[in-house]
N, C-alpha and C positions, 0 to 999 in steps of 0.2 A: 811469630808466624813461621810454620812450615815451609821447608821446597815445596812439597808438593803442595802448601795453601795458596803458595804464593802463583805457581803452576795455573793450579784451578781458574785462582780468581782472574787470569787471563785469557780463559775460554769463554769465546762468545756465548755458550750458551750459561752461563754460572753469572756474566760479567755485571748483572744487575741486580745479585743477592748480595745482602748483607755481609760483612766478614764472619758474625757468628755464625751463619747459617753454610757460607764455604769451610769452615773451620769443623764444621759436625760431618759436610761431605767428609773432610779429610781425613777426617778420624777413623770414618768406617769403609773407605777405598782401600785397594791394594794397590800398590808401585810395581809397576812387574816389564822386565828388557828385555827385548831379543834383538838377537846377531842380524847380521843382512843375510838373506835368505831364511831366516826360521818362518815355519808358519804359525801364525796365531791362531786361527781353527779352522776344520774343515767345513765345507757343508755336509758331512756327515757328523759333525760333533755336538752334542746334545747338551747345548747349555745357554745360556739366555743373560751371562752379563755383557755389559757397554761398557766400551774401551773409550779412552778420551785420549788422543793422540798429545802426549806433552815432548817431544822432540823426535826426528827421526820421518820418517816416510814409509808411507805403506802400499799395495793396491789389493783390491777386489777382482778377482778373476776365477772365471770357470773353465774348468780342465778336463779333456779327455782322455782316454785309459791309455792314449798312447801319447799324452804329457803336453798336445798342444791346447793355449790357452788362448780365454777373448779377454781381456784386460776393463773391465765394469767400469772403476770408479779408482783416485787417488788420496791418499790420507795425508795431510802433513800437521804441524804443530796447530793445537785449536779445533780442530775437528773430531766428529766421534763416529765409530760406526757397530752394529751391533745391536741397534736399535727397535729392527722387525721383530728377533727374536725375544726380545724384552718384551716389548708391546704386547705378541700373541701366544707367547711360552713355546711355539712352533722350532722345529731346527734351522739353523742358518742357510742361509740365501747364496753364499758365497763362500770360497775360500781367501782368507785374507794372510799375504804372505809382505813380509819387511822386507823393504827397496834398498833399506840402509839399517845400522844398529837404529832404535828405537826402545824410546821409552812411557810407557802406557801406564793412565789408570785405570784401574779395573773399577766397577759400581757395578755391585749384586744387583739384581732385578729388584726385590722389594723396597730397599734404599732409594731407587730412581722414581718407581712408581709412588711410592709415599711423597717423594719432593713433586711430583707432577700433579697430585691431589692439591700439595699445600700452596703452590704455587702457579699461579695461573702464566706467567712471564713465560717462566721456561718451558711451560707446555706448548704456548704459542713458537719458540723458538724454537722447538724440535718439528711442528708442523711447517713451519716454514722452511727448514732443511730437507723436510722428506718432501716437502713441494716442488723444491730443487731440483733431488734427485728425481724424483721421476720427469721432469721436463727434460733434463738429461737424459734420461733413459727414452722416454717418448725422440727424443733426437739422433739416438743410436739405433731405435728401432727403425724411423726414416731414413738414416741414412744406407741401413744394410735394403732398404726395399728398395729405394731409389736410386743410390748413387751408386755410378760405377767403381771399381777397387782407386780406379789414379783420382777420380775425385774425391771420393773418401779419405785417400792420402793428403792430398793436399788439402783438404777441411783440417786434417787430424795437426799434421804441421802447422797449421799455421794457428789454429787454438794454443798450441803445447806453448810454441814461439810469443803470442800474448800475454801466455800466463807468466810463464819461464826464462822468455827469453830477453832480447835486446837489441835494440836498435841498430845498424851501422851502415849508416847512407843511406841507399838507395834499397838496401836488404835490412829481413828481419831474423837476426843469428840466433839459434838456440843448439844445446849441446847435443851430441851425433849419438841417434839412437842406431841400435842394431835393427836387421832387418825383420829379424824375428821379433824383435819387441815391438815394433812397427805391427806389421802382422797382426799382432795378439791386440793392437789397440783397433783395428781396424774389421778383425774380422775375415783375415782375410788368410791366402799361404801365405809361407815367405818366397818362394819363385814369383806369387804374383806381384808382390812388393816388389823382388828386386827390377822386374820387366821395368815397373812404373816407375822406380827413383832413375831409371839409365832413361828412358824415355824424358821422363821430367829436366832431365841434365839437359841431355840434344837438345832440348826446345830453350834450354836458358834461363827455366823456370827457378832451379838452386843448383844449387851449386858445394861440395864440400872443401871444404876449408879448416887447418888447424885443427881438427877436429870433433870441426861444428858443423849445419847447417847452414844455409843462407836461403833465405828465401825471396827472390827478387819483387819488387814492387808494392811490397807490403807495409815497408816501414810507416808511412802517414796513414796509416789506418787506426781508426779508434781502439 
């Protein structure tokens, strides 16, 4: 067996084929790296294969001409994206740029679409992904109509903190983003960010530390 078979066969969505049948994926994928900061395509880039994230991290975000971004969606190991353009041959939805080095498989469009004929599994398993994201997205689209920028902050914190982060007392610690990246996940400037993280401090709400976050009173939370 291959790195890369061996790779595959730990993506959820491959995780209930056969070895011969990850073995044929493997054969006819590409291995392809990039640096932290490179970008893997634009949404002006005209092409329609599916990335499967096998180490490294990624995000989805859309950019304006004068470089500030809204931060869509995260990639990390097991995850794929790339997937719209496959489905309707249209161009990409998104620019997708690496958080970190990373290491991707590539699957040509007809290669996927042939296993989504032969296999009923992993079709369901990619609808169930894109079910995801769009609840995601229907909840970013809620959030930018209804909530103010300091509650959107603190929703955004403290999602990041359950995914990412860890417990410690009576706080929920997760590593200290910039204000700008803040911003860009929230939709928001970075002056209005910073208003709300020195407002959030006053109040006792978090607090920085070591180089982290703290989130107070969050820790027993599901």
């Amino acid at each position: 067996m291959t790195v890369l078979t061996g790779y595959l066969k730990g993506i959820p969505i491959f995780h209930h084929l056969a070895d011969r049948q990850i073995q044929e994926i493997a054969l006819r994928c590409t291995s392809v790296s990039f640096k932290k900061g490179d970008v893997v395509f634009y949404t002006t880039t005209h092409s329609t294969d599916l990335y499967v994230v096998l180490s490294g991290r990624l995000k989805a975000v859309l950019a304006d001409e004068e470089g500030d971004e809204v931060v869509l969606s995260h990639f990390g190991p097991g995850d794929f994206f790339g997937e719209l353009s496959l489905i309707d041959g249209k161009g990409r939805s998104a620019t997708i740029v690496a958080d970190e080095d990373a290491e991707l498989a590539l699957l040509k469009r007809d290669l996927f679409l042939d296993l989504l004929l032969k296999d009923s599994k992993t079709a369901v398993e990619l609808l169930i992904t894109l079910a995801g994201r769009l609840r995601k997205a229907d909840g970013m689209i809620e959030a930018l109509a209804f909530l103010e920028v300091n509650e959107r902050l603190v929703k955004t914190l403290i999602d990041i903190a359950k995914a990412d982060g860890r417990k410690d007392k009576d706080f929920l610690r997760l590593k200290k983003l910039t204000h700008k990246e803040l911003a860009s996940r929230i939709g928001a400037s970075r002056e209005a960010v910073s208003k709300c993280m020195k407002a959030l401090m006053l109040k006792g709400i978090i607090k920085e530390e070591e180089g982290d976050i703290l989130i107070r009173g969050m820790a027993d939370e599901p």
